[in-house]
Steps between C-alpha positions, in 0.01 A plus 500: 500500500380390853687179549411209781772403731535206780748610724593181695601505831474872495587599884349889533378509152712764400492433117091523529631858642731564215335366226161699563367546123498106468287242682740295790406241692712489754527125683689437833432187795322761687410861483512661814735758353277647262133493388583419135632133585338227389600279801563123310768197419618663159475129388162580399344816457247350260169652720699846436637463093350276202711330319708732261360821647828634582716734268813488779619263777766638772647291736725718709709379791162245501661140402593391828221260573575095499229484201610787256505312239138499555508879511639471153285309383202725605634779327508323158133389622417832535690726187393536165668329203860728475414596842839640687615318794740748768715347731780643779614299763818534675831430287645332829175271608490360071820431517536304792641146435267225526654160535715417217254766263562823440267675662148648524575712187560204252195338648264853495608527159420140367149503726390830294610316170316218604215657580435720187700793497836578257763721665547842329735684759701391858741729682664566809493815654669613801319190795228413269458250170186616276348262219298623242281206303181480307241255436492283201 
């Protein structure tokens, strides 16, 4: 099964070079890296992907814009009903303390509750935190 995947924020597009048998669109601010970049704000990629056309969404090292939450959003625009939602980010930059909260983590995981998604899986390994959710 081919399966469609929005890798956002996807710096070299590496997974479109891994994942070869499936279709990748590979999203970044700008692509003079590599051809295969769709140069765009993540925060809307709707000229690119219709509205549940995605299988996969992979946000890697990619949530360190001012409006991710936005980014978030996008990707539940954007995935199928019990679509998968990827995340890793840095175990050191989610856990920094934010005024009296917690920290980026509590409020990354309550913004993809919020926005659709249930948490199946989150672990730390090694430097990075990875979240595994799905759409409703």
């Amino acid at each position: 099964m081919k399966l469609k995947i929005g890798d956002f924020g996807c710096g070299r597009a590496e997974l479109a070079d891994i994942l070869k048998e499936n279709k990748v669109y590979s999203f970044d601010h700008n692509n003079i890296l590599n051809d295969k970049i769709i140069a765009c704000d993540i925060k809307d990629v709707s000229k690119y992907i219709e509205e549940g056309e995605l299988d996969i969404a992979v946000f890697s090292l990619s949530l360190m814009g001012r409006n991710w939450r936005d980014y978030i959003a996008e990707a539940n625009r954007c995935l199928e009903s019990k679509g998968w939602l990827f995340i890793a980010e840095t175990t050191n930059q989610l856990r920094q303390v934010v005024g009296e909260e917690e920290g980026r983590l509590s409020d990354l995981r309550n913004v993809i509750k919020e926005t659709g998604f249930d948490i199946y899986n989150e672990m730390q390994i090694e430097h990075l935190t990875f979240l595994d959710a799905r759409k409703h």
